[in-house]
C-alpha positions in Angstrom: -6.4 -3.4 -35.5 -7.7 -3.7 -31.6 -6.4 -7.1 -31.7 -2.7 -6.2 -32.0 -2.8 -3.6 -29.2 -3.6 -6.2 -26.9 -0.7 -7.2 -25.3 0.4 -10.5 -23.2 2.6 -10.0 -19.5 4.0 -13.5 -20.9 5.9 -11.5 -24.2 8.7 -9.9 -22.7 9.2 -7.1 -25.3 6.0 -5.9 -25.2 5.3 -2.6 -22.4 3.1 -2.4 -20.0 -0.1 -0.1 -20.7 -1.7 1.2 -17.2 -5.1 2.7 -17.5 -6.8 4.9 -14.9 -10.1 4.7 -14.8 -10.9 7.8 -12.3 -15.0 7.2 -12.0 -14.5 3.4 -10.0 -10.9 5.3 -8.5 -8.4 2.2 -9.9 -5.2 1.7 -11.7 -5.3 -1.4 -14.2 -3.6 -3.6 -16.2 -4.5 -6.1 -18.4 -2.8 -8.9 -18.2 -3.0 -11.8 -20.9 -5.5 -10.1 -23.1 -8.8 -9.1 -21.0 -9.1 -12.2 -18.6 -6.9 -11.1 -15.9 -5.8 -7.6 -14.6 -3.6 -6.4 -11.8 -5.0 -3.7 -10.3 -4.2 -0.5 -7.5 -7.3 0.9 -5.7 -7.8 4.3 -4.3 -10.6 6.1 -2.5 -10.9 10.5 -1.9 -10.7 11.0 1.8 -10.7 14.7 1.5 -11.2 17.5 -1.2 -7.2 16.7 -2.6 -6.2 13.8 -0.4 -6.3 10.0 -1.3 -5.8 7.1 0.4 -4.0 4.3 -1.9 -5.6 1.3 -0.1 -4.7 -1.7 -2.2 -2.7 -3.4 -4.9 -3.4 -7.0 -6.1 -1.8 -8.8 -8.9 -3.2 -12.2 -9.7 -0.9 -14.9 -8.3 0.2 -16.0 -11.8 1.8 -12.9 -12.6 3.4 -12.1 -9.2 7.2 -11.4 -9.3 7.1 -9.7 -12.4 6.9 -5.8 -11.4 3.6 -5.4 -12.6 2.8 -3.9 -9.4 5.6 -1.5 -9.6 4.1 0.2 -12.6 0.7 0.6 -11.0 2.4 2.2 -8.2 4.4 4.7 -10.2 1.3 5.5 -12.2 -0.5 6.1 -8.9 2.3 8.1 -7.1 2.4 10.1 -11.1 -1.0 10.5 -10.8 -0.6 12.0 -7.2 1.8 14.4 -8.5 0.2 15.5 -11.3 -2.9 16.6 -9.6 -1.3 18.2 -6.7 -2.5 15.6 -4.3 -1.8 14.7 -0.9 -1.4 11.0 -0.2 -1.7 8.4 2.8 -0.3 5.2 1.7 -2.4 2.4 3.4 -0.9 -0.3 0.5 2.0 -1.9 2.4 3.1 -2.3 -2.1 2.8 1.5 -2.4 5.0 2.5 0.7 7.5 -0.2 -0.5 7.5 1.6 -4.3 8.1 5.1 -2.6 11.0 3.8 0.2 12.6 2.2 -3.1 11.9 5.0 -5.2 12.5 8.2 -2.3 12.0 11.2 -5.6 11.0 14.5 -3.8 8.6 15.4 -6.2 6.8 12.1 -4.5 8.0 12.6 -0.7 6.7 15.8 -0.9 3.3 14.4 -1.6 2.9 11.9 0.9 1.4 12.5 4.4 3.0 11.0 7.1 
C-alpha cells in the first residue's frame, strides 16, 4: 500500500504532495520515489516572522513548476499561521509578483 502512494515527477497525471516538516523549517517534495526532493528552506527570525531563504530543485527536474508548489505551500503556510514574511528567495518573490493575492501581499514585509 506505501508503494502506490509514491509518486514519480516523470507521470504527468499524478499530483504533487508537499510535506512541511516544521522541526528542520523545509518544504519538500519527493521527486522520483525517495532519491531526489526539491525543497524550500525557511528559518524564524522573530517570534511570527520568517525569512524564506532558499528553493532548490534538482537540475533534472527544473522547468517543471515544482518550485511553484513549494512556494505556494510556503506563502499558504505564512497565511495560515498569521505570519509575517521577508522573502530572501529570489523563486519566492517571483511566485508572489506572479501570484499578487492580498491575503499574501498583506503578509509580506517589505
Amino acid at each position: 500500500m506505501a508503494q502506490a502512494a509514491q509518486m514519480s515527477v516523470l507521470d504527468i497525471n499524478s499530483p504533487l504532495r508537499v510535506e512541511h516538516d516544521k522541526k528542520r523549517r523545509q518544504f519538500s517534495i519527493r521527486l522520483n520515489g525517495s532519491h531526489d526532493k526539491a525543497v524550500l528552506l525557511y528559518e524564524y527570525v522573530g517570534k511570527k516572522t520568517v525569512d524564506l531563504q532558499h528553493t532548490e530543485v534538482p537540475e533534472a527536474y527544473r522547468g517543471r513548476e515544482i518550485a511553484k508548489h513549494l512556494a505556494k505551500a510556503a506563502m499558504d503556510f505564512v497565511v495560515e499561521e498569521d505570519l509575517k514574511a521577508h522573502l530572501t528567495c529570489w523563486y519566492i518573490q517571483k511566485y508572489v509578483k506572479e501570484n499578487p493575492l492580498p491575503h499574501y501581499l498583506e503578509h509580506v514585509l517589505h
